[in-house]
N, CA, C and O atoms as a GROMACS GRO file, in nm:
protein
  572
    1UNK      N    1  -4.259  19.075   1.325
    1UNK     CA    2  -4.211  19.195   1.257
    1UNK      C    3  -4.325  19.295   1.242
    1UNK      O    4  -4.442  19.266   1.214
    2UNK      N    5  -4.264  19.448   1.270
    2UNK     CA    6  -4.402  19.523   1.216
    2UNK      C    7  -4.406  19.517   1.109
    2UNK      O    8  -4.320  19.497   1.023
    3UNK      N    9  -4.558  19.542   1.103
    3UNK     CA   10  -4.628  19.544   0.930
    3UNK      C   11  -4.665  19.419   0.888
    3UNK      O   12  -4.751  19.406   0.800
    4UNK      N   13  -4.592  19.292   0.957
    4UNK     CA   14  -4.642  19.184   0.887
    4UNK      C   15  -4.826  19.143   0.927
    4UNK      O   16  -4.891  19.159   1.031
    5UNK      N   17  -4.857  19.096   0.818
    5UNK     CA   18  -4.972  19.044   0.797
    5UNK      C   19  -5.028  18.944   0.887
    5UNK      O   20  -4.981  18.834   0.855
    6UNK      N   21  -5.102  18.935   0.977
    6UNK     CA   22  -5.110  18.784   1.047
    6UNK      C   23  -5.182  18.694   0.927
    6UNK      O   24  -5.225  18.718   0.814
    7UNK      N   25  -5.168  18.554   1.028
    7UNK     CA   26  -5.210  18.466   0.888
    7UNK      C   27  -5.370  18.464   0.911
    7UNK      O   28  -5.437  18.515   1.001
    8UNK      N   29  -5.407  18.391   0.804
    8UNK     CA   30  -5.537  18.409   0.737
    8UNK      C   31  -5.631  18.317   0.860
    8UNK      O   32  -5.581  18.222   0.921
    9UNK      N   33  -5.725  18.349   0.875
    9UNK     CA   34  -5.829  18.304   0.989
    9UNK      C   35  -5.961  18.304   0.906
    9UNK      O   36  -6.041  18.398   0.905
   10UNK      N   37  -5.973  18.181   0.833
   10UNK     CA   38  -6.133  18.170   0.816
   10UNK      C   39  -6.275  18.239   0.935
   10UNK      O   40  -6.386  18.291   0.926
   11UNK      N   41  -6.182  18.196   1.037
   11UNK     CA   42  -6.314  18.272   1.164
   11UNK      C   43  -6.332  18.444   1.166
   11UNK      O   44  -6.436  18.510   1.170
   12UNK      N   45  -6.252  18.471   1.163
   12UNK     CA   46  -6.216  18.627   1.157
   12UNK      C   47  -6.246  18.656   1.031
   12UNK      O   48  -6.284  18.772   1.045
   13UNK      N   49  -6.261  18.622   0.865
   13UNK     CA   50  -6.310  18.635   0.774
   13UNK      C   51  -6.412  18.582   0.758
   13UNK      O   52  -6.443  18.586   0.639
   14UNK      N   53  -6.474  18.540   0.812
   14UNK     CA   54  -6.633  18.474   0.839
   14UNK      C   55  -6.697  18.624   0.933
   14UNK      O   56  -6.790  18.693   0.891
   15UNK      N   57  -6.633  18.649   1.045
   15UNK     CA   58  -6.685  18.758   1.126
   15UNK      C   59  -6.686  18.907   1.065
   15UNK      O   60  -6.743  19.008   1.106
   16UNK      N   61  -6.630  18.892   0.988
   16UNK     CA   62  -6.611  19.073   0.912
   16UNK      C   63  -6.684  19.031   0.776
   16UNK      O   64  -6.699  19.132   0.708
   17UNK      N   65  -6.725  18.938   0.724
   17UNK     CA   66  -6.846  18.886   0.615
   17UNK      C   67  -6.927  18.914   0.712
   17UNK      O   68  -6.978  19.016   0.669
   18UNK      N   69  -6.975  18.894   0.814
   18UNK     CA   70  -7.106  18.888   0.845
   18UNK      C   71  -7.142  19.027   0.880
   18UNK      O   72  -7.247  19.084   0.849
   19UNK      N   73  -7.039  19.077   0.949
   19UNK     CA   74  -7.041  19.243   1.034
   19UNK      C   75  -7.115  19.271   0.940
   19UNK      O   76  -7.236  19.272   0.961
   20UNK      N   77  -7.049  19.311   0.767
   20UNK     CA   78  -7.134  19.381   0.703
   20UNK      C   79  -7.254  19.366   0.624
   20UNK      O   80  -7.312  19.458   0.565
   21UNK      N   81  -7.292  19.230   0.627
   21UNK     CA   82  -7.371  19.177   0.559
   21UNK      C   83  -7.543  19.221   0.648
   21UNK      O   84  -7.652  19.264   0.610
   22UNK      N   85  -7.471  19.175   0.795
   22UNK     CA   86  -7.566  19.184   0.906
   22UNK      C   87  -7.587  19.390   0.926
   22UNK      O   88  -7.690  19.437   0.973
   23UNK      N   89  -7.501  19.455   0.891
   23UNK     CA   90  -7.545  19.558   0.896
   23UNK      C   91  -7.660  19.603   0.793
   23UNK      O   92  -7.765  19.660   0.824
   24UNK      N   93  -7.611  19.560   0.642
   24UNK     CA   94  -7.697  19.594   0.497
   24UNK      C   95  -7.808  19.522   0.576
   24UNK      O   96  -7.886  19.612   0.607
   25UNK      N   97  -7.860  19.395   0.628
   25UNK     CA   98  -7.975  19.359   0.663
   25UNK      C   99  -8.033  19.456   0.781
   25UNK      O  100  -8.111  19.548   0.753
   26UNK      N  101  -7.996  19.435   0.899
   26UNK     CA  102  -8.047  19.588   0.978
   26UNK      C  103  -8.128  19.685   0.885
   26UNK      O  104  -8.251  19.696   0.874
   27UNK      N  105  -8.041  19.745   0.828
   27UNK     CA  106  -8.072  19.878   0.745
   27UNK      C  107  -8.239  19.806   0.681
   27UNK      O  108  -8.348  19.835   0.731
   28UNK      N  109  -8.223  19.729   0.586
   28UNK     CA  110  -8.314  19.692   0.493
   28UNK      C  111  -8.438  19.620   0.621
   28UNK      O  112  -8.549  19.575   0.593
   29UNK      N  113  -8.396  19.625   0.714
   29UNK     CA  114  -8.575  19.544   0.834
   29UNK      C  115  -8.576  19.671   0.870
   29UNK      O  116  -8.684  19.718   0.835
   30UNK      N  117  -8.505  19.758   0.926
   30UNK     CA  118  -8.537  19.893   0.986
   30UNK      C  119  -8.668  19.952   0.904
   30UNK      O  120  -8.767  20.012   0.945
   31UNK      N  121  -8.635  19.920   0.802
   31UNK     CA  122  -8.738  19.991   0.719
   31UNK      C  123  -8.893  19.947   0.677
   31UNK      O  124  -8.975  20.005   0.605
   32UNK      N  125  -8.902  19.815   0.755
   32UNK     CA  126  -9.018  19.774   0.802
   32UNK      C  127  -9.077  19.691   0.883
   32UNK      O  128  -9.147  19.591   0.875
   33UNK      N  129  -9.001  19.804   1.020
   33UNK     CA  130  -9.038  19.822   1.139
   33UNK      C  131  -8.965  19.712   1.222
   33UNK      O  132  -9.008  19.687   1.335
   34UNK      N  133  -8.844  19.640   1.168
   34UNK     CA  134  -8.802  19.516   1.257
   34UNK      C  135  -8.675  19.496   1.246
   34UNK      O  136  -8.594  19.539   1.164
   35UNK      N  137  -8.660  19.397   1.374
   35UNK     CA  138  -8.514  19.454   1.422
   35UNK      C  139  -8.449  19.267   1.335
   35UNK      O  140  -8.534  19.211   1.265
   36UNK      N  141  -8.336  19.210   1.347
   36UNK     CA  142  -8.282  19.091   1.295
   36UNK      C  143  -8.313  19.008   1.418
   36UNK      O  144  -8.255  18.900   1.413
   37UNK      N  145  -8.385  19.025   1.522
   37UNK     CA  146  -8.449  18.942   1.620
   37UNK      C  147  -8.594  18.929   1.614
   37UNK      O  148  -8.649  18.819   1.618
   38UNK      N  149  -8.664  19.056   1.604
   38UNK     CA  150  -8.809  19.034   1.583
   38UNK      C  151  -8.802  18.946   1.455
   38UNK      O  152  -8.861  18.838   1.463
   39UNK      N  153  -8.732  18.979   1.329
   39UNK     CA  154  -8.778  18.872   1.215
   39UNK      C  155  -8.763  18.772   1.230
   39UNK      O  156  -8.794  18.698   1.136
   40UNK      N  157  -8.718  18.721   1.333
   40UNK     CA  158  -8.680  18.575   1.335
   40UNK      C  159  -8.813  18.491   1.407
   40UNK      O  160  -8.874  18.394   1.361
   41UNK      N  161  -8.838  18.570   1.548
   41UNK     CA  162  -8.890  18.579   1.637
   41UNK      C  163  -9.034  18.568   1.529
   41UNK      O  164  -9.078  18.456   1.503
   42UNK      N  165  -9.100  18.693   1.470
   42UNK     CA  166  -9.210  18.658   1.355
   42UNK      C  167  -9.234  18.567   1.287
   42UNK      O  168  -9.348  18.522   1.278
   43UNK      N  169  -9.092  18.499   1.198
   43UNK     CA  170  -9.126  18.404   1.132
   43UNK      C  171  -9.135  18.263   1.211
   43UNK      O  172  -9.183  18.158   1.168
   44UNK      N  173  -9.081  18.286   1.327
   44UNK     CA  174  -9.136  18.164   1.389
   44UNK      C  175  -9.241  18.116   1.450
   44UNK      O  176  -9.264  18.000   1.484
   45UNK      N  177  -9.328  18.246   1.466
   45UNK     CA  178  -9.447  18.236   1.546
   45UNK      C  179  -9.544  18.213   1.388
   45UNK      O  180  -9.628  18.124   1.376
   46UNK      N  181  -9.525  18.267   1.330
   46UNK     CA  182  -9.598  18.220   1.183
   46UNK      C  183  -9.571  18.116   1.172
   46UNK      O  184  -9.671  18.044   1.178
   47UNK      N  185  -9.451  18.047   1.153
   47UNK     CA  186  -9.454  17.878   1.116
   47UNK      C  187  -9.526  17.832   1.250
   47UNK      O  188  -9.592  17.728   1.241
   48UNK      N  189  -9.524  17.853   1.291
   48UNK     CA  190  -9.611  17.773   1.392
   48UNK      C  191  -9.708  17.845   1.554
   48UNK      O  192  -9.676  17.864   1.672
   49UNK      N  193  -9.841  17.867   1.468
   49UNK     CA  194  -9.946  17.910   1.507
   49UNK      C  195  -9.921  17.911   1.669
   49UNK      O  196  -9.841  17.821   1.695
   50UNK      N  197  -9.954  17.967   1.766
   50UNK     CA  198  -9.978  17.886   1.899
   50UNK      C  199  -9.855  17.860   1.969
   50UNK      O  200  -9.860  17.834   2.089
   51UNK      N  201  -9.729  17.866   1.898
   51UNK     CA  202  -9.640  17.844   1.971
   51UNK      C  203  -9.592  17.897   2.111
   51UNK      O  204  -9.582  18.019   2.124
   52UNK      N  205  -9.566  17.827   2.203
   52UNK     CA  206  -9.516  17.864   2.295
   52UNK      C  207  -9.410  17.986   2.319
   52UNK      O  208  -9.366  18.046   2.221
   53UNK      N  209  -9.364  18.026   2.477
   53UNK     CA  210  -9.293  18.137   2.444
   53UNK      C  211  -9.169  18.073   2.525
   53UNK      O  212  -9.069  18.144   2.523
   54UNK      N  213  -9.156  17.940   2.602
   54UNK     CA  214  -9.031  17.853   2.608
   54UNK      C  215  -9.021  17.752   2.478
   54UNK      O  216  -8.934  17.665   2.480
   55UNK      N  217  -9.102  17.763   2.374
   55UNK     CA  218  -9.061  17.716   2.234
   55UNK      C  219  -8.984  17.816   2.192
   55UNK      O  220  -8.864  17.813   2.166
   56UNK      N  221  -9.078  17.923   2.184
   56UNK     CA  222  -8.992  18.009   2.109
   56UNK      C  223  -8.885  18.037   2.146
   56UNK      O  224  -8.791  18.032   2.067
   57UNK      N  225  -8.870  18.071   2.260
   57UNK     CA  226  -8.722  18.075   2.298
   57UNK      C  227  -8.567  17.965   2.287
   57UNK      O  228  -8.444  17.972   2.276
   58UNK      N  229  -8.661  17.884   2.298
   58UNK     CA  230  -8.526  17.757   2.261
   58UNK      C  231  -8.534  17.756   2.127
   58UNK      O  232  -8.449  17.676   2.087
   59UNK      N  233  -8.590  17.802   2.039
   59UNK     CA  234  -8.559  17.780   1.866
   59UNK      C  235  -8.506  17.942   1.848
   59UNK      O  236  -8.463  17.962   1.734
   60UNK      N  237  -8.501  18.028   1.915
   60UNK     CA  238  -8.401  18.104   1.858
   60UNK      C  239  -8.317  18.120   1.940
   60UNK      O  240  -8.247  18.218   1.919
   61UNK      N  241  -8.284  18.042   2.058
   61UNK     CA  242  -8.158  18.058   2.131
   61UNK      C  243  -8.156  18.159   2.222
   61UNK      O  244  -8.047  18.206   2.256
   62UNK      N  245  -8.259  18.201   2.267
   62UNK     CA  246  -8.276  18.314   2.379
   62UNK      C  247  -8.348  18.272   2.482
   62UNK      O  248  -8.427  18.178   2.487
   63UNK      N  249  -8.304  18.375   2.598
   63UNK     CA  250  -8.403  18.347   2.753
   63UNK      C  251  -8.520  18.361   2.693
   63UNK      O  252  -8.534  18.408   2.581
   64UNK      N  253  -8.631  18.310   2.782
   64UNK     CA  254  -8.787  18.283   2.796
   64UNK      C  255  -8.842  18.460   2.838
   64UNK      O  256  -8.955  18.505   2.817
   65UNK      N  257  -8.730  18.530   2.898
   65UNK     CA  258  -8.723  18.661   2.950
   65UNK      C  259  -8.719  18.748   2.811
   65UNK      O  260  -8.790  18.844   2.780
   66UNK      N  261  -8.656  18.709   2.767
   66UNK     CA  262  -8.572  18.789   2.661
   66UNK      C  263  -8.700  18.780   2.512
   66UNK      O  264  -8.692  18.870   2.429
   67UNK      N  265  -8.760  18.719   2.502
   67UNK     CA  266  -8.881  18.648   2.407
   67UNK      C  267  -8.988  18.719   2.444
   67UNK      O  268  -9.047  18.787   2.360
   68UNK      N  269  -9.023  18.716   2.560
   68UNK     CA  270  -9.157  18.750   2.638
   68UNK      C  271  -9.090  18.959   2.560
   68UNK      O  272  -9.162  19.012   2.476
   69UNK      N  273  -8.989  19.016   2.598
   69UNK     CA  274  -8.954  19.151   2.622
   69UNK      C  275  -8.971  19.147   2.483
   69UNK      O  276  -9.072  19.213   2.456
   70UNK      N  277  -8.904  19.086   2.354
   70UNK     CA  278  -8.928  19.085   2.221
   70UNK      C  279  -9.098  19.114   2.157
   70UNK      O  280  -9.162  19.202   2.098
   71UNK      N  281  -9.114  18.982   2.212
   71UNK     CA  282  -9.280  18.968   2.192
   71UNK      C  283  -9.396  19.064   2.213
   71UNK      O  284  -9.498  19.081   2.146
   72UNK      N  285  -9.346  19.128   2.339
   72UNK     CA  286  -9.425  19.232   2.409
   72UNK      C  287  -9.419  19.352   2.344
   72UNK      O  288  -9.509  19.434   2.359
   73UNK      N  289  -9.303  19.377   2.259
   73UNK     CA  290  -9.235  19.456   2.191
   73UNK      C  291  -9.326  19.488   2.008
   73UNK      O  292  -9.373  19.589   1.956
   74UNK      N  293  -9.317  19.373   1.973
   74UNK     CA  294  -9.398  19.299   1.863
   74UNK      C  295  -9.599  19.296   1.882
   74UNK      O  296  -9.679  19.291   1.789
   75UNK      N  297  -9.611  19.299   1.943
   75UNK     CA  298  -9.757  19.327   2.015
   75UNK      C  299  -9.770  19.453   2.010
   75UNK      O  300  -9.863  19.499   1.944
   76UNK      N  301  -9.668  19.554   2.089
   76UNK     CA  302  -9.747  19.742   2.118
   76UNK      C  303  -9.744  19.756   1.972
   76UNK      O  304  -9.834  19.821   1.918
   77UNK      N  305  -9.631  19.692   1.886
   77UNK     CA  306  -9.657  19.746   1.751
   77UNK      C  307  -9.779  19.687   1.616
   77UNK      O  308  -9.786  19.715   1.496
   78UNK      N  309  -9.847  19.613   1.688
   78UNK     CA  310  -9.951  19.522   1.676
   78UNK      C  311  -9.895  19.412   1.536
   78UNK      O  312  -9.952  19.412   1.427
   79UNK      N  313  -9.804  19.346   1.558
   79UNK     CA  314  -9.780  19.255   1.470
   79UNK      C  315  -9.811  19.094   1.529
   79UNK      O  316  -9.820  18.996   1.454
   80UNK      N  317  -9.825  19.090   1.669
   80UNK     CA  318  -9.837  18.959   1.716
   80UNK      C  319  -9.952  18.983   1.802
   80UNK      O  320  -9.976  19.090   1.856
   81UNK      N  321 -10.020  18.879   1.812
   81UNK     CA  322 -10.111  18.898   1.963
   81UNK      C  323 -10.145  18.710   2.025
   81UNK      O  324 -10.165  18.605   1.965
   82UNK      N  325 -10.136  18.749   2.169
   82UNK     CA  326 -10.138  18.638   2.225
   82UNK      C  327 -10.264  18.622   2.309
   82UNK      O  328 -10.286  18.692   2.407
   83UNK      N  329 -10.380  18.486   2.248
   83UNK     CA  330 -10.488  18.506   2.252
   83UNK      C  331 -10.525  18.489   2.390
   83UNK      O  332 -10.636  18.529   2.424
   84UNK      N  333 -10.433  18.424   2.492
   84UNK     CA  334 -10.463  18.369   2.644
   84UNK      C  335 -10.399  18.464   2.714
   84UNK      O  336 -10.409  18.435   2.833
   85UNK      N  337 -10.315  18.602   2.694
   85UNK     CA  338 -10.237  18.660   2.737
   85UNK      C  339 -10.306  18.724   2.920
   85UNK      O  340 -10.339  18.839   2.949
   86UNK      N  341 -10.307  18.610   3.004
   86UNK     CA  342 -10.325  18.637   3.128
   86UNK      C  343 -10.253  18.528   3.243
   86UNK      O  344 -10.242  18.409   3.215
   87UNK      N  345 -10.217  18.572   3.346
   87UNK     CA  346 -10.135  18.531   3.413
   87UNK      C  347 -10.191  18.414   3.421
   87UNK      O  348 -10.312  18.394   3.407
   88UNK      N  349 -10.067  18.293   3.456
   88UNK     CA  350 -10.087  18.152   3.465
   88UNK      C  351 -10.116  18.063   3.330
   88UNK      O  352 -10.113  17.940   3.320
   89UNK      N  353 -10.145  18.158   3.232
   89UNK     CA  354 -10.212  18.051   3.098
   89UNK      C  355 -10.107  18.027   3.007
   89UNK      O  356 -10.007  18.097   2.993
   90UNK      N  357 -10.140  17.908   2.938
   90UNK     CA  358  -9.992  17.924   2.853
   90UNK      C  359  -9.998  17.985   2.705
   90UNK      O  360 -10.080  17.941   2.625
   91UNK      N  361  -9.933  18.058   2.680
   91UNK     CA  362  -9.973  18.134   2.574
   91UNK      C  363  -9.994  18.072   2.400
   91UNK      O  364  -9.958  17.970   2.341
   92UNK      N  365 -10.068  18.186   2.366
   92UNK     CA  366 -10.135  18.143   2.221
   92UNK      C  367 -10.056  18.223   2.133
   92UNK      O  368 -10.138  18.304   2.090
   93UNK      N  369  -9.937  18.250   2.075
   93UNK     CA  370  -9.865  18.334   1.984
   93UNK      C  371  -9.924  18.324   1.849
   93UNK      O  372  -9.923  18.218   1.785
   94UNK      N  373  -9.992  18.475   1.790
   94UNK     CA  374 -10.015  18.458   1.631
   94UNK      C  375  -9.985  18.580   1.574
   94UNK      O  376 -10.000  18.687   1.633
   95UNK      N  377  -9.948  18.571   1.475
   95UNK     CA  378  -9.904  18.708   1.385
   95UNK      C  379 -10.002  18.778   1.321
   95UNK      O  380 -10.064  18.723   1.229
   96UNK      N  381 -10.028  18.890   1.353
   96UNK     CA  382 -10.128  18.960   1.302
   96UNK      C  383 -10.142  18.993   1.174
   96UNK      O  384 -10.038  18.956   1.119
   97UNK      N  385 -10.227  19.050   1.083
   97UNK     CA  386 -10.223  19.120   0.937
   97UNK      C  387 -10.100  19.204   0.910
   97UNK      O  388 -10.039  19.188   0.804
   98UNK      N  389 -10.055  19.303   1.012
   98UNK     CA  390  -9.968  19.361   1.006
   98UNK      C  391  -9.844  19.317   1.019
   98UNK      O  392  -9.747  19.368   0.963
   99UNK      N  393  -9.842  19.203   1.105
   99UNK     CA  394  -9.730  19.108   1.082
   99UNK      C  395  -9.668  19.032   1.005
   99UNK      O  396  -9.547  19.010   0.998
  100UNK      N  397  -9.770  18.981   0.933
  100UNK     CA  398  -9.765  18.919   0.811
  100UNK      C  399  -9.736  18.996   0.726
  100UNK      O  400  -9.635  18.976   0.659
  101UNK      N  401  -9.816  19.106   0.706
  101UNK     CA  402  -9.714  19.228   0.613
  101UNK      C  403  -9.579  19.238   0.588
  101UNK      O  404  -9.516  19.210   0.486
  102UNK      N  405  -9.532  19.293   0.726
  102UNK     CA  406  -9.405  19.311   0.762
  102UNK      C  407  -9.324  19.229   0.708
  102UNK      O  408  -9.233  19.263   0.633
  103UNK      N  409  -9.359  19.075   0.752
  103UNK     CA  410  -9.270  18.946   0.721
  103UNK      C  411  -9.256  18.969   0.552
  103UNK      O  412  -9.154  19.011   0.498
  104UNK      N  413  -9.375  18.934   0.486
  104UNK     CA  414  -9.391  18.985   0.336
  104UNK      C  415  -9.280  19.037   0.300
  104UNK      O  416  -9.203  18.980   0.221
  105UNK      N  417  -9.249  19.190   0.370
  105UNK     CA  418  -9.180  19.292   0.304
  105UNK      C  419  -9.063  19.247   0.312
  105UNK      O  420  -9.019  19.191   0.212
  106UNK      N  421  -8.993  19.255   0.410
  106UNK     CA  422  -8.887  19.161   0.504
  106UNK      C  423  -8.837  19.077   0.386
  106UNK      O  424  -8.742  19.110   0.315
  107UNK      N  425  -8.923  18.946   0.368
  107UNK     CA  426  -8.900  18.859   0.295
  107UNK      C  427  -8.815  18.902   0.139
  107UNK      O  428  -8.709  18.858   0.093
  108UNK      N  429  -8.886  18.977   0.099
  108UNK     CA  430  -8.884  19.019  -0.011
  108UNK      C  431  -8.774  19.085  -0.063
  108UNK      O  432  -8.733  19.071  -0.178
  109UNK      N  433  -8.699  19.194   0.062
  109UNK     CA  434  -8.571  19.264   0.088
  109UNK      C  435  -8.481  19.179   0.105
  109UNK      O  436  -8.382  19.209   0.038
  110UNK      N  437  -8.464  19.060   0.179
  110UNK     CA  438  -8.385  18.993   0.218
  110UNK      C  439  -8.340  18.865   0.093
  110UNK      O  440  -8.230  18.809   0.093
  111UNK      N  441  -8.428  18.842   0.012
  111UNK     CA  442  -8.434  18.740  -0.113
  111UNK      C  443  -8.366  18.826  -0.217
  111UNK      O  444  -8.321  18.768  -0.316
  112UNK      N  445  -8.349  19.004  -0.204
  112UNK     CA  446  -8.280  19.046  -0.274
  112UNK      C  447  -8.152  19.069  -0.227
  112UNK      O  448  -8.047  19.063  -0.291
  113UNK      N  449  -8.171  19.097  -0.099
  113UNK     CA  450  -7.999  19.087  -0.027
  113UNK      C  451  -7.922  18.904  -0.046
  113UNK      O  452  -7.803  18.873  -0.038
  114UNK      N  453  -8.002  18.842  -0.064
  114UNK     CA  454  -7.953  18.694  -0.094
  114UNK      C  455  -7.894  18.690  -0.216
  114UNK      O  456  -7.775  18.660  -0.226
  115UNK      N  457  -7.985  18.724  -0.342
  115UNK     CA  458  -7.917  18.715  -0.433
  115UNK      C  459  -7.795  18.810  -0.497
  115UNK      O  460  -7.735  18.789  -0.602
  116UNK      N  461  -7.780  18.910  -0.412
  116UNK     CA  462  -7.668  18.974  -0.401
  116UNK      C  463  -7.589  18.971  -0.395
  116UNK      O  464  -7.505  19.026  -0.465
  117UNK      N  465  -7.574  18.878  -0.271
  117UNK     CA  466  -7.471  18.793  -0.228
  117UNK      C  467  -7.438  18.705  -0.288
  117UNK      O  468  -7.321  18.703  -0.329
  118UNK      N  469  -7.535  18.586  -0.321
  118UNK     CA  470  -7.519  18.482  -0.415
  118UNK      C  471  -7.416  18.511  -0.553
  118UNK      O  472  -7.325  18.440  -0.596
  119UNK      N  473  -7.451  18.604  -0.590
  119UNK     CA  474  -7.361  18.638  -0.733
  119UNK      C  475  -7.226  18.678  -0.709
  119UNK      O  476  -7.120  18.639  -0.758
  120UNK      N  477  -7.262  18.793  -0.591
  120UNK     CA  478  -7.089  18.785  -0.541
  120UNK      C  479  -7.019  18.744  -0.470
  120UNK      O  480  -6.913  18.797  -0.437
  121UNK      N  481  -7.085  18.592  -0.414
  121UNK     CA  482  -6.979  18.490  -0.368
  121UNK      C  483  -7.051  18.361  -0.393
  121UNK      O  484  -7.087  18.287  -0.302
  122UNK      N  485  -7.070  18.340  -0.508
  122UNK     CA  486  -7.124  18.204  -0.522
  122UNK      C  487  -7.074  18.085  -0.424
  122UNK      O  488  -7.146  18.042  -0.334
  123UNK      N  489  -6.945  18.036  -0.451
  123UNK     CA  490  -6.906  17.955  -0.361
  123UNK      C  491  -6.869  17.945  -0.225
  123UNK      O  492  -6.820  17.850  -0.164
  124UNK      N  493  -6.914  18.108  -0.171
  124UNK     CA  494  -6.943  18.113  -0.018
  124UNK      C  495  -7.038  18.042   0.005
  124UNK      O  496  -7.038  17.939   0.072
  125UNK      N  497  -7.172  18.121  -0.077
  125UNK     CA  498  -7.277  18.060  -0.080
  125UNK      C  499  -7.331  17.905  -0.047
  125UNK      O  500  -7.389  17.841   0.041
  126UNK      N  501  -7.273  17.890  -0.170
  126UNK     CA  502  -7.283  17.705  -0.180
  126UNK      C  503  -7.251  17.652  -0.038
  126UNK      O  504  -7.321  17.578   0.032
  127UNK      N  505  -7.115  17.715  -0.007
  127UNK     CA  506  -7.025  17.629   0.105
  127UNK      C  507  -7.127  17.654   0.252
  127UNK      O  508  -7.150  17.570   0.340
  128UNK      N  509  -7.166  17.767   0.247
  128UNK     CA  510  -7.303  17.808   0.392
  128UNK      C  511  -7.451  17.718   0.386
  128UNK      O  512  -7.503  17.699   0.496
  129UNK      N  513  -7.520  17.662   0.270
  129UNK     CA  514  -7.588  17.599   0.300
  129UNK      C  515  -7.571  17.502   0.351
  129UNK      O  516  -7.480  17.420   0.350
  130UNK      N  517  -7.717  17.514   0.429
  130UNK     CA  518  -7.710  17.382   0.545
  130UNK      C  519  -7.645  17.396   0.708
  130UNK      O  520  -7.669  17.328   0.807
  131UNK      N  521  -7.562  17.502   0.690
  131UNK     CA  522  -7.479  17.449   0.849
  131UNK      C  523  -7.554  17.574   0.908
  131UNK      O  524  -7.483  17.628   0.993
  132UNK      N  525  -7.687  17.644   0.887
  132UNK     CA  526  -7.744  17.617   1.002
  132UNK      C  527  -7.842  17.551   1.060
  132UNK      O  528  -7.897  17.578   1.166
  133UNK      N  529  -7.866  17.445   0.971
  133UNK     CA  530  -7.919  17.364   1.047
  133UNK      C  531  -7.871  17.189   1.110
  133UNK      O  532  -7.914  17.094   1.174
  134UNK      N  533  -7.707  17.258   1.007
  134UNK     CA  534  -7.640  17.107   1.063
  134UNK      C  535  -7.470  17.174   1.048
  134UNK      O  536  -7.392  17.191   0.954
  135UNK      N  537  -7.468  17.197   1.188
  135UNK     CA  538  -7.362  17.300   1.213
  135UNK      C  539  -7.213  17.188   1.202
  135UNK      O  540  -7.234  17.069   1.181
  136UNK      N  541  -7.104  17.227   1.215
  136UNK     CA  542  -7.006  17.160   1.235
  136UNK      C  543  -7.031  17.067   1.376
  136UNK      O  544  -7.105  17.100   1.469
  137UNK      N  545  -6.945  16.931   1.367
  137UNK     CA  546  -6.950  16.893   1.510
  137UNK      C  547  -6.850  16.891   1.605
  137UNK      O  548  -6.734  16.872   1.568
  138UNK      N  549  -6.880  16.909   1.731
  138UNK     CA  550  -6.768  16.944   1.794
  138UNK      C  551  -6.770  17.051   1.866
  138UNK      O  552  -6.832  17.135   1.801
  139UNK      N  553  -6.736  17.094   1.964
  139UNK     CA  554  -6.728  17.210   2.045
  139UNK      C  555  -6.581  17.247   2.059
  139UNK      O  556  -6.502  17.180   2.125
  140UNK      N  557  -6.552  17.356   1.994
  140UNK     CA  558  -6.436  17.407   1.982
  140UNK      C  559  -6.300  17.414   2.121
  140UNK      O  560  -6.177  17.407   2.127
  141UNK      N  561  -6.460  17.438   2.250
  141UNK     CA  562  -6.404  17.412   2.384
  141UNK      C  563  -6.366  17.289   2.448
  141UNK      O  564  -6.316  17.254   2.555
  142UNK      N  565  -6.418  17.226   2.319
  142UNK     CA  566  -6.355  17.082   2.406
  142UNK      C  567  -6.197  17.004   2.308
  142UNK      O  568  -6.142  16.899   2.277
  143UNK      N  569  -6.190  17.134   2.298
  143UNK     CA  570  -6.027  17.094   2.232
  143UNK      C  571  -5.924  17.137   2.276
  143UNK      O  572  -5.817  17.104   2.226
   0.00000   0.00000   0.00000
C-alpha cells in the first residue's frame, strides 16, 4: 500500500546512526587536520612504533596501496615520518610531535562526541561495546 511504512531494519537504523554520527566526527577531525582514515591510520602507527605498512594495512582493512597514499599524505603534512623511507627497505613508521598533537586533539573531540552519545543512547552504547573487536559470527553471505 502507498504510504505504508516498511518494517523496521536494525541494519538500516544502524546505517543512518552512523551516517550522522560519522559526519559530526568528520567535521570535529577536519579541524585538526585529519580525515576518519588518517586517525585511525595515526593511532596505529603510535601504538606501535615501527610498524609496518602491510601491518598497517591489514589492521585497518585497506590495500598496502591505499596506506602507503594515506601515509604519504600524513608525512607532506609532517605528522608521520618513515625512518628507512628508500626503495627496497622495509619501513620504520613513527608519529611525529605534530602528530601526536593532532591525535591529542582528535582524542579529546572525539571522548566528547562519545559522551554525547553515551547519554543519548545509553543502551546503544552498552549494546556496541566490544563488537569491534568481536564482531558477530557468521557471514551474512553464507546464508
Amino acid at each position: 500500500m502507498a504510504g505504508e511504512r516498511p518494517p523496521f531494519s536494525p541494519v538500516i537504523a544502524l546505517l543512518t546512526v552512523s551516517a550522522v554520527w560519522d559526519a559530526q566526527l568528520n567535521t570535529l577531525l577536519r579541524r585538526v587536520g585529519l580525515t576518519t582514515r588518517k586517525y585511525a591510520l595515526l593511532a596505529h602507527i603510535e601504538a606501535t612504533p615501527g610498524i609496518s605498512f602491510s601491518e598497517l594495512a591489514r589492521r585497518s582493512q585497506i590495500t598496502v596501496q591505499t596506506a602507503h597514499t594515506a601515509v604519504r599524505s600524513l608525512a607532506d603534512e609532517g605528522m608521520v615520518t618513515d625512518a628507512t623511507a628508500h626503495a627496497g627497505a622495509a619501513s620504520d613508521l613513527r608519529v611525529t610531535d605534530r602528530g601526536t598533537a593532532a591525535l591529542r586533539e582528535a582524542d579529546a573531540r572525539l571522548g566528547d562526541l562519545d559522551r554525547t552519545f553515551g547519554v543519548g543512547a545509553p543502551a546503544l552504547t552498552k549494546a556496541l561495546e566490544g563488537l569491534h573487536e568481536e564482531p558477530f559470527e557468521g557471514n551474512p553471505q553464507d546464508r
